[in-house]
C-alpha positions in Angstrom: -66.6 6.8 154.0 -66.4 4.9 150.9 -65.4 6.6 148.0 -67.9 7.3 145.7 -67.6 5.0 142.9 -68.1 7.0 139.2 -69.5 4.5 136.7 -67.4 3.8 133.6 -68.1 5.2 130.5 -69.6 2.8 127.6 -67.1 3.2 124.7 -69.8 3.8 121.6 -69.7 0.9 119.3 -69.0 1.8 115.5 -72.1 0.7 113.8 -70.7 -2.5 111.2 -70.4 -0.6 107.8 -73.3 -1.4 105.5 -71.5 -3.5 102.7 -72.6 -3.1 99.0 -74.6 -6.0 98.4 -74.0 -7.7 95.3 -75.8 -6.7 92.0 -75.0 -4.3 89.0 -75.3 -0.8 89.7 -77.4 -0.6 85.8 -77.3 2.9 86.0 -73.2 3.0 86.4 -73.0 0.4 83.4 -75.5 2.7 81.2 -73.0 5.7 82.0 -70.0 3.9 81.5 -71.2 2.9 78.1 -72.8 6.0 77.0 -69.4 7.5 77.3 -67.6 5.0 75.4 -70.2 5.6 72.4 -69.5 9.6 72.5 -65.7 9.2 73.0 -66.3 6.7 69.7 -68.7 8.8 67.7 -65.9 11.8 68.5 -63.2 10.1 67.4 -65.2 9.4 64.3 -66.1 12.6 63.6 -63.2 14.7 64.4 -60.0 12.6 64.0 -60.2 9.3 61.6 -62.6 6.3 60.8 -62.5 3.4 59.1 -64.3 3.2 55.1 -64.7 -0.1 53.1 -64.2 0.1 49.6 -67.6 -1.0 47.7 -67.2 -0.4 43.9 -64.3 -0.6 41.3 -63.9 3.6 40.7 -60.8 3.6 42.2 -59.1 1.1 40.7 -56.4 -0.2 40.3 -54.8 1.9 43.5 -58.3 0.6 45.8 -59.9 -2.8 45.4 -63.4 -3.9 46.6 -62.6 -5.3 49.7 -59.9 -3.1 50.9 -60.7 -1.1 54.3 -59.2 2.0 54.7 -58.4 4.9 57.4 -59.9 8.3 56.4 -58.7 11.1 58.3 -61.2 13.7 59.2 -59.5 17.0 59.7 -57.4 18.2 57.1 -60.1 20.1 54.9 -60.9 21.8 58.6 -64.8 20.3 59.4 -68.5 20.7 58.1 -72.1 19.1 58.3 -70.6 16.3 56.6 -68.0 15.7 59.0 -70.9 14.3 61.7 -70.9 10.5 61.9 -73.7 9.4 60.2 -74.5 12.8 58.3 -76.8 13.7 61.1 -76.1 17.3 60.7 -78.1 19.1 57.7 -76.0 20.2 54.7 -74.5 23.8 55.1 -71.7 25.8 53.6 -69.8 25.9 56.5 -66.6 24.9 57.6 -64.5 25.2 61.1 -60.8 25.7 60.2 -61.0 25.2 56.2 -58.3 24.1 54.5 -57.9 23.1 50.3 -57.7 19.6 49.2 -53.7 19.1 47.3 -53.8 17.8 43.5 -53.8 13.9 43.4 -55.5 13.4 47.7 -57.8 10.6 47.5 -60.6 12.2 49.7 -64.4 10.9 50.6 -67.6 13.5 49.4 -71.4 13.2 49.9 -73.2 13.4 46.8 -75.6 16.0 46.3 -79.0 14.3 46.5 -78.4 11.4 48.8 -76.8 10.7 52.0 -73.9 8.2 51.0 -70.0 8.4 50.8 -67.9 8.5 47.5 -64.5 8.0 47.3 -62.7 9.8 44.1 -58.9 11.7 43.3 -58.7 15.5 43.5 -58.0 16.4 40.1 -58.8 19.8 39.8 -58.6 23.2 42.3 -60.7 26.4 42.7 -59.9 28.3 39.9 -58.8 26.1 37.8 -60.4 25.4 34.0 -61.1 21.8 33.6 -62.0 19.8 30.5 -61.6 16.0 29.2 -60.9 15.5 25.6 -60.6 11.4 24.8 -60.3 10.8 27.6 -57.4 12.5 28.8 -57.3 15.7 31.3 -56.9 19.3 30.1 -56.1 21.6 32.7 -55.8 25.2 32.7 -55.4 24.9 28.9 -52.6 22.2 28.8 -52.6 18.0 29.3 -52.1 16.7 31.6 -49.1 14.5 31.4 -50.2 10.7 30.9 -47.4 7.7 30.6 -48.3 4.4 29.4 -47.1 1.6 32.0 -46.5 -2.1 31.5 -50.6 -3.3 31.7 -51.5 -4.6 35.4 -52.4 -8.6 35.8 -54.9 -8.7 38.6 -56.1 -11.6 40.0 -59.5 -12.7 39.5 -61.5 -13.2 42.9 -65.0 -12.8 44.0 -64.1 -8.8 44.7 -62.9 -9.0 41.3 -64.7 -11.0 38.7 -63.3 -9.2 36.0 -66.7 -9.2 34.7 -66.7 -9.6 30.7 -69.1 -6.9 30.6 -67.0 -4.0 32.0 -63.4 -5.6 31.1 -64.6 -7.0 27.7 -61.4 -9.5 26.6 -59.2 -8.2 29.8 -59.5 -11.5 31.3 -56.7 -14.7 30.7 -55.6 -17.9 32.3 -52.2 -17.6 33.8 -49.7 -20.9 32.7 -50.0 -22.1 36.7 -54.1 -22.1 35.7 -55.3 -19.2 37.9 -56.9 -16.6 36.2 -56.2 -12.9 35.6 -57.3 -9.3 34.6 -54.8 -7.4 32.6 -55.8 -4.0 32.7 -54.1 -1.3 30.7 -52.1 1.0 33.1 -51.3 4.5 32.4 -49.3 6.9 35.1 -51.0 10.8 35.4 -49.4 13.5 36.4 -51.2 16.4 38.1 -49.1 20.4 37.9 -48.3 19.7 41.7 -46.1 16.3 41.1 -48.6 14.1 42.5 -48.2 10.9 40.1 -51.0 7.8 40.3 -52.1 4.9 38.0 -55.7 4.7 36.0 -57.0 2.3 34.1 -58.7 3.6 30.6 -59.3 0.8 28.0 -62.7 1.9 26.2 -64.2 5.1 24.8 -67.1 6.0 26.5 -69.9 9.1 27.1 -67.4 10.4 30.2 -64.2 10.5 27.6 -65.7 13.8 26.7 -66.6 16.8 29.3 -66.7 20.6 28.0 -64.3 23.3 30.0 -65.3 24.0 33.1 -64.0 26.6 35.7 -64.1 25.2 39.3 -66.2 27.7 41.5 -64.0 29.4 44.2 -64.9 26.3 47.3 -65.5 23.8 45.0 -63.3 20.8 43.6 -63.3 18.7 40.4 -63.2 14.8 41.2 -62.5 11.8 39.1 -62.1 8.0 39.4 -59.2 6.6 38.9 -61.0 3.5 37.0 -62.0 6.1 34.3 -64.5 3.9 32.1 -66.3 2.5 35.8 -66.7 6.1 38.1 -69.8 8.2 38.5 -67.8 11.6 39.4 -67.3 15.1 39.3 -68.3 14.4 34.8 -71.7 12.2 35.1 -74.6 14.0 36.4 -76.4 13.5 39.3 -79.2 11.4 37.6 -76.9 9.1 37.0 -75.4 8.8 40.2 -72.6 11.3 39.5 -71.4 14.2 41.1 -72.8 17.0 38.6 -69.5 18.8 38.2 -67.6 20.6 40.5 -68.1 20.2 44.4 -68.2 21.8 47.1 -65.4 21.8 49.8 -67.7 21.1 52.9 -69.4 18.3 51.6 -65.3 16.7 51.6 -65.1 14.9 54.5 -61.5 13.4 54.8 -58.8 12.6 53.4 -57.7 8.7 52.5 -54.7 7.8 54.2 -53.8 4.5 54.0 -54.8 0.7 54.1 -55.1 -1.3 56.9 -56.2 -4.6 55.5 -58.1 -6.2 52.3 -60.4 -9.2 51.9 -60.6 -11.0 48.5 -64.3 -12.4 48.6 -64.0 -15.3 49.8 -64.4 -15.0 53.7 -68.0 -16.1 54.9 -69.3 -15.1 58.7 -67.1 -17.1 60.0 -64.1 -15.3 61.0 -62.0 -18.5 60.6 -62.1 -17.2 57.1 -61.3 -14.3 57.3 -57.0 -15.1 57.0 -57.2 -17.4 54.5 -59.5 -14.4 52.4 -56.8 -11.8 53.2 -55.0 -9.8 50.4 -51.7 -10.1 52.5 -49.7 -7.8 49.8 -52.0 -5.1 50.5 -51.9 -4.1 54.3 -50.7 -0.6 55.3 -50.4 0.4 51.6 -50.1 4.4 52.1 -52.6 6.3 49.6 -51.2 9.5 49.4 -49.6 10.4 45.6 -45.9 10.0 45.4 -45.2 13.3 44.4 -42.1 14.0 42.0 -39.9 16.7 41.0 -40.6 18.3 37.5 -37.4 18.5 36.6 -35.8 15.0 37.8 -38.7 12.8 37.4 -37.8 11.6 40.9 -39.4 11.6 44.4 -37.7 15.8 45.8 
């Protein structure tokens, strides 16, 4: 009898994988880049961002045209802190800290939505007045040293307009031409040492004692005849006196690179506009020893 035969088993055939077509998965993309834009509006709000110098207030240490890194977290953070001042003002602040004498810092002014940038010239606490121009603080003035007077060369940043610099500007001997601005060093009861520029009398020469509220900070220009600060009111674009701590929102720490003027939208320009002397200049005061006049 013939053995019975059992019929083989069919192996089961994989089904052929289903390849992704292709295409752009849109939604993917969208994610991908809505992550980047947090990750970059983080980063601008919590650690550092970049701030272009628009005005001549902080001459002769910042020049229109330089661009700057502002760090965002050593005052500790507020409203102001948000990119874009999205957040409404408030009083508070995560992990406050007080602004040192001399720290060039960025503030919001009080009835707009706009960055300044001005030197920390006065503390909480502290009585502040301006008498001819020159600081009195806590009673005593502050130290200012006449230095050898600043040529700056004229660009389109720095027209050395005849109006604001009356009779500041020359003609070198090799032709170009030149601001001299008269340079004096300051001195602030911490050590913190910078250059300003005072060569008229004007209203702000003058400003009656004040005592900085506890949270608050007096600010001034360092281009002393050319800054609406902490001694012009705020109908005239100043600060209105003393301000408050959380509307500081960094502090500036250094330069990464400066354009002249002369650089058009085509980025060819761009090198040959370039203020090559001026790159990675650090902004935080030299600070020096009371007793040695030198860096401790």
């Amino acid at each position: 009898m013939p053995a019975s035969r059992t019929p083989a088993l069919e192996s089961p055939q994989a089904e052929p994988s289903k390849s992704h077509e292709g295409g752009t998965n849109w939604l993917a993309e969208l994610r991908g880049l809505l992550m980047m834009l947090l990750a970059v509006v983080a980063f601008h709000s919590f650690l550092a961002k970049p701030f272009y110098i628009p005005s001549i207030s902080m001459m002769p240490n910042l020049l229109v045209g330089d661009q700057l890194v502002v760090s965002k977290y050593p005052y500790g953070w507020s409203w102001v802190s948000a990119s874009m001042h999205v957040l409404p003002r408030s009083k508070t602040r995560i992990l406050p800290a007080t602004p040192a004498y001399g720290d060039i810092v960025i503030v919001v002014p009080p009835d707009r939505d706009e960055d300044y940038i001005k030197r920390v010239v006065a503390l909480p606490g502290d009585r502040i007045a301006v008498v001819g121009g020159r600081i009195i603080l806590n009673g005593k003035p502050v130290p200012q040293v006449a230095e050898a007077p600043l040529e700056l060369p004229v660009d389109p940043n720095q027209p050395c307009d005849p109006e604001e610099f009356p009779g500041l500007r020359f003609r070198g001997p090799e032709g170009l031409q030149y601001c001299e601005l008269p340079i004096f060093r300051e001195t602030l009861p911490n050590g913190a040492t910078y250059r300003i520029i005072d060569h008229r009398q004007q209203i702000l020469d003058s400003y009656p004692e004040t005592k900085v509220p506890e949270g608050h900070a007096f600010l001034m220009g360092d281009n002393r005849d050319h800054s609406a600060d902490s001694r012009a009111p705020v109908a005239e674009k100043g600060l209105g006196g003393p301000v408050p701590l959380a509307d500081i929102g960094g502090r500036a720490e250094f330069i990464t690179y400066s354009l002249d003027g002369k650089e058009s939208w085509n980025p060819l320009s761009w090198f040959g506009a370039l203020r090559s002397n001026r790159a990675w200049t650090r902004l935080r005061p030299m600070i020096v020893s009371p007793q040695t006049g030198t860096k401790p």
